[in-house]
C-alpha positions as CSV (number, residue, x, y, z in Angstrom):
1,X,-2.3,33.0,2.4
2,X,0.8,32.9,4.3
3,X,4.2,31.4,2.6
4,X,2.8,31.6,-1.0
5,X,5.0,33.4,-3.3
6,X,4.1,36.6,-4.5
7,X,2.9,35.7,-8.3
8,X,0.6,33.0,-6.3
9,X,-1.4,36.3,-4.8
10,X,-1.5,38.1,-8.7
11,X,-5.0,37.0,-10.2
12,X,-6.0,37.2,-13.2
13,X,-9.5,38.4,-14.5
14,X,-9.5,37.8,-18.2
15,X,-11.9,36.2,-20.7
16,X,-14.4,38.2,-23.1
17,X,-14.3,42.1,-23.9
18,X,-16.9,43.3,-22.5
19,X,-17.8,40.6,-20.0
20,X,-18.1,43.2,-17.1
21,X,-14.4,42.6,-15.7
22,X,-13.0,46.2,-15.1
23,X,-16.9,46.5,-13.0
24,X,-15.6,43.5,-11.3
25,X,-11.7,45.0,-10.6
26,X,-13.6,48.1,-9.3
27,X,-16.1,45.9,-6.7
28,X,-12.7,44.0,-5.4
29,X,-11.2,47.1,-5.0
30,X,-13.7,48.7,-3.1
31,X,-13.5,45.6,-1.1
32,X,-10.0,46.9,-0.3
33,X,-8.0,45.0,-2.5
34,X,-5.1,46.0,-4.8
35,X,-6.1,46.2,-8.1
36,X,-4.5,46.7,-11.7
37,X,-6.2,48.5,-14.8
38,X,-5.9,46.4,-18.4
39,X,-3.1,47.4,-20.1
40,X,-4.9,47.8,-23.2
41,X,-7.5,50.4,-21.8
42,X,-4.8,52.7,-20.5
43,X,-3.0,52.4,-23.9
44,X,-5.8,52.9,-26.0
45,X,-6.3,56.3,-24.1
46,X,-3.2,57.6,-24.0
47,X,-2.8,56.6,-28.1
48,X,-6.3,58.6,-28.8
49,X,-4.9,61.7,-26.5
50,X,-1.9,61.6,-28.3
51,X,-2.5,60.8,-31.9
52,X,-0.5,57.8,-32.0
53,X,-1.3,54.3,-34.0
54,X,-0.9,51.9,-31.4
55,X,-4.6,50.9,-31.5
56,X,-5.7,47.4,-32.1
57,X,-7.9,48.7,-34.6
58,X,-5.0,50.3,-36.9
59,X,-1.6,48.1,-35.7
60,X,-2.5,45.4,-33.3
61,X,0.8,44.0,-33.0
62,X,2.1,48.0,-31.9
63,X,-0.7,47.6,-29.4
64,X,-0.1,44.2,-28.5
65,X,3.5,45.4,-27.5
66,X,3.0,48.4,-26.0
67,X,0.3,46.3,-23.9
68,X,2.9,43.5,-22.9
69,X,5.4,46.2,-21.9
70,X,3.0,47.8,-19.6
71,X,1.9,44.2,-18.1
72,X,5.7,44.0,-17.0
73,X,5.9,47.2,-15.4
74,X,2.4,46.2,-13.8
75,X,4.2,42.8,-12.3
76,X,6.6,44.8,-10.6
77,X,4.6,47.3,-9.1
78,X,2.1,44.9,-7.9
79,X,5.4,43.1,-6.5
80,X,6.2,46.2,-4.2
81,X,2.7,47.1,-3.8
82,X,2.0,43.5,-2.7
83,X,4.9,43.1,-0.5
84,X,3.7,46.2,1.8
85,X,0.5,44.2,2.9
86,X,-0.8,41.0,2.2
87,X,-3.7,39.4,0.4
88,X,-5.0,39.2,-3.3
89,X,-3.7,41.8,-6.2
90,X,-6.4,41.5,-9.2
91,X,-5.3,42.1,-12.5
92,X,-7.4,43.5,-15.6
93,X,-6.0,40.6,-18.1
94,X,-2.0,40.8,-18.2
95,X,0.7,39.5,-20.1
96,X,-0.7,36.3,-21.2
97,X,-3.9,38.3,-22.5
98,X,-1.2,41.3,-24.5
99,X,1.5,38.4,-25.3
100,X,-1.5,35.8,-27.0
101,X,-3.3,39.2,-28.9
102,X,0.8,39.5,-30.7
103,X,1.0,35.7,-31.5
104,X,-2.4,36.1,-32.9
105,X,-1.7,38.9,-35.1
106,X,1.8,38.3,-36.0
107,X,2.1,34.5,-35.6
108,X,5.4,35.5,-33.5
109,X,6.5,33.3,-30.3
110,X,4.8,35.8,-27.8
111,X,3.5,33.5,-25.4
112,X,6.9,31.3,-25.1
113,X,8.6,35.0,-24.2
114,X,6.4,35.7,-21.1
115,X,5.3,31.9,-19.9
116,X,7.9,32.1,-16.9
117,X,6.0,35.1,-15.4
118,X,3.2,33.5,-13.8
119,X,0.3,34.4,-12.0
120,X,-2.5,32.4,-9.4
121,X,-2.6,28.7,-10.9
122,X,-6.9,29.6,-11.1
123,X,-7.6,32.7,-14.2
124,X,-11.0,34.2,-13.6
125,X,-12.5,34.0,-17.4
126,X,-15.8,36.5,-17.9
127,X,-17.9,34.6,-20.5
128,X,-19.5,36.5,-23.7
129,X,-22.3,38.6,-22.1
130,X,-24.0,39.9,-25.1
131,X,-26.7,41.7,-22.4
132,X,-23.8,43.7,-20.9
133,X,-21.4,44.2,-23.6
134,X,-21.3,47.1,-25.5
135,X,-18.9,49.6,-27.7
136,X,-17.0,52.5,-26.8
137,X,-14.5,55.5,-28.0
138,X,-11.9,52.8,-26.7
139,X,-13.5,49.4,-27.1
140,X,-14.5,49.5,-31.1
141,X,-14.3,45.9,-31.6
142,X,-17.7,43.8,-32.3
143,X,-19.5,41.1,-29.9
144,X,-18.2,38.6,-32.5
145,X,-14.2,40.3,-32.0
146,X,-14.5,39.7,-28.1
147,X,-16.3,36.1,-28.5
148,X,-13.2,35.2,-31.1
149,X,-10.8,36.4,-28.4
150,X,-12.5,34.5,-25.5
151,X,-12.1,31.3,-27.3
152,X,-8.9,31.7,-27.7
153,X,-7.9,32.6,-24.4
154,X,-10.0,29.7,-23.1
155,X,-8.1,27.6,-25.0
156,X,-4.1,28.8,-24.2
157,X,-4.8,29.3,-20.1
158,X,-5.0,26.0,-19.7
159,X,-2.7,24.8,-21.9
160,X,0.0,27.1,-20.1
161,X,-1.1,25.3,-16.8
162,X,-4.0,27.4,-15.6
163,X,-7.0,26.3,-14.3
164,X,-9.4,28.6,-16.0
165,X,-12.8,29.6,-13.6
166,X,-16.1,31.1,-15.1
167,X,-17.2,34.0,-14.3
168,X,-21.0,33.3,-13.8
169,X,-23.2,35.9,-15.2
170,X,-24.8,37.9,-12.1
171,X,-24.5,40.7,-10.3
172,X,-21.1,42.5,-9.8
173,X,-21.1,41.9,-6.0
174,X,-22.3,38.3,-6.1
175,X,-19.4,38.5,-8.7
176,X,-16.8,39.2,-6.3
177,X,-17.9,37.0,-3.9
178,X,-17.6,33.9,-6.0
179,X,-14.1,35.3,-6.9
180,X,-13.0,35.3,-3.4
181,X,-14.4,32.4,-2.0
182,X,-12.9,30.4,-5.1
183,X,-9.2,31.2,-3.6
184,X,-10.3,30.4,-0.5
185,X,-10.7,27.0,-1.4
């Protein structure tokens, strides 16, 4: 991994809600890699503890910004992170994931704003898992929600440069090894 830049080490896992990728950030980082929560699940929290309306369920775009804010700071701490020991920093979706859930919803520009911040040229994508997936306080969305946001995240990785990976559907440990022997190639 030596002379790559830093965004080169930032992957992203991204793909279907509830497709079993924060169990998969959690088995990387017990495998002692740096990791970084979704945005959105740290926002939705906080918004519930607080009271506030920046939930995609009552102003998506709020969310959506609140969520590409947060992927920003993320990028930088992951930067100084990063640069204090080497290897692979995972990330829970990111910017492209928070700036394509605005464009959606508002139809503004979103994705132009954060294309320069880039991340591992190969996006892990978890597929709709219908067997796995299921609702929470901070997840209300339905399987058909999360298959409607797959697709369209399928569709703008790649046309933003990506080469987009499938997760395949096993257990979270033969998970994690796919992930890490697919940068190793």
């Amino acid at each position: 991994m030596t002379g790559k830049s830093m965004s080169d080490r930032f992957v992203l896992l991204s793909g279907c809600s509830g497709g079993g990728k924060s169990t998969l950030l959690a088995a990387l980082w017990a495998r002692g890699h740096p990791v970084v929560e979704e945005p959105g699940r740290r926002i939705v929290r906080k918004q519930l503890q607080d009271g506030g309306d920046a939930l995609p369920w009552v102003d998506l775009a709020a969310f959506a910004r609140r969520a590409i804010a947060m992927a920003m700071v993320d990028r930088v701490g992951a930067s100084r992170a990063a640069a204090r020991q080497e290897g692979w920093v995972f990330f829970d979706r990111g910017l492209i994931d928070a700036a394509a859930a605005l464009e959606a919803a508002t139809g503004e520009p979103a994705l132009a704003a954060v294309a320069a911040h880039r991340y591992h040229r190969r996006v892990f994508l978890a597929p709709p898992w219908p067997e796995i997936q299921d609702r929470d306080h901070e997840r209300r969305h339905d399987f058909a929600a999360g298959v409607a946001e797959y697709e369209r995240l399928a569709a703008i990785y790649p046309a933003l440069g990506y080469e987009t990976i499938l997760l395949p559907k096993c257990p979270v440990g033969e998970r994690a090894d796919f992930v890490l022997s697919r940068l190793a190639v």
